[in-house]
N, C-alpha and C positions, 0 to 999 in steps of 0.2 A: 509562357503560360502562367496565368494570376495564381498566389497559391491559395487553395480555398479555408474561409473561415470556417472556425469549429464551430456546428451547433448542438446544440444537448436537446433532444425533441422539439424542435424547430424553435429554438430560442439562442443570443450568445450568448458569450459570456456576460456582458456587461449586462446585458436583460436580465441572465439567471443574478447578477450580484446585484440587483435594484430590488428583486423579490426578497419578501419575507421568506424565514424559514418553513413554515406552514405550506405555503404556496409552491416551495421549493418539494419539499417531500410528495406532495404529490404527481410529483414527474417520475420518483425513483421506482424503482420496483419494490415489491412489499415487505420484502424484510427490512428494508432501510426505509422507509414509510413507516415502518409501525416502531422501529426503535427511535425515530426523532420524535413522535407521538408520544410514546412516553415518557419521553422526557430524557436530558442526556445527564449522564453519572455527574458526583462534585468534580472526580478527575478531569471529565469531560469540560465542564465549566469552566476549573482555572484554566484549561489548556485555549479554549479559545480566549477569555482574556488574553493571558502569555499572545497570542498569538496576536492580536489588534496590538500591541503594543513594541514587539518585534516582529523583524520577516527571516531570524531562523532561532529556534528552537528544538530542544527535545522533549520526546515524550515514548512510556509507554505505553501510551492507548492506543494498541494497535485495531482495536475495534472503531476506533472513530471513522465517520463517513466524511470523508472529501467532499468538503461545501466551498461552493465558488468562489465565496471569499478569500481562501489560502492558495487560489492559481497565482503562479509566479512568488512563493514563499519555498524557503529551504526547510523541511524539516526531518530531525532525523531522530529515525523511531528505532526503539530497543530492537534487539531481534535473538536475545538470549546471552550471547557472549557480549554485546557490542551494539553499536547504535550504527543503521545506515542512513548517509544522507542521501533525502530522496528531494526533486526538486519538483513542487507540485502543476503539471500541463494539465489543460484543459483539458485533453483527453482523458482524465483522472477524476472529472467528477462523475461522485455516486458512488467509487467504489470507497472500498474500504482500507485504512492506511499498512496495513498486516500485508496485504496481498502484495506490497510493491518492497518489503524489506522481508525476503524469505530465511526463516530461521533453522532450515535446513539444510546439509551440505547434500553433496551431490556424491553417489557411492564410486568409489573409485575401485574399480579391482585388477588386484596383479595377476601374471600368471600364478600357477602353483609350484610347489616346489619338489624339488627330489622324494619321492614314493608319495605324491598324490594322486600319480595313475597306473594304467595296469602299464603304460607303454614307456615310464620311466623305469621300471624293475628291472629292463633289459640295458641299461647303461649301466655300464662300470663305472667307477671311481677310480682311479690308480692312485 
């Protein structure tokens, strides 16, 4: 079985990287439509230079949108304590580089300990 090429609303990759940016935002959904419309931050700016000129980097612009040109780039984004490296797939444009380096841990809980319930009060200690 062939494995199938990715398309981003019937376009590939190599289509979406021959489009302008302009042309590109109009495929995305509207909140990422109306922030490449306005225009992208100075951090934004140097980070895509940085980015034409290496294929990995850091940054913490976790707001930036995944534009087709960083498929197959390493880059690794702040995530509060630390930077994760994420490696950018196709399947990754549009969204947003935040969503793919989660800056939150995961709660872990223990049991509880001696007189946290009613049904430990009946164990002794010796």
């Amino acid at each position: 079985m062939a494995k199938k090429e990715f398309m981003f609303h019937g376009r590939t990759v190599e289509e979406l990287k021959e489009m302008s940016i302009t042309e590109f935002a109009e495929l995305l959904p509207s909140s990422q439509r109306r922030k490449i419309k306005r225009g992208f931050t100075q951090q934004e700016k140097i980070f895509l230079k940085k980015l034409e000129k290496r294929s990995k980097i850091k940054t913490h612009c976790r707001e930036m949108i995944v534009l087709p040109n960083m498929v197959g780039k390493t880059i690794s984004v702040h995530k509060g304590n630390g930077f994760e490296d994420i490696i950018i797939q196709p399947e990754m444009v549009g969204h947003i580089l935040g969503e793919f380096a989660l800056s939150r841990k995961m709660a872990k809980h223990s049991s509880i300990g001696v007189g946290g319930s009613k049904s430990s009060k009946a164990v002794s200690v010796r």
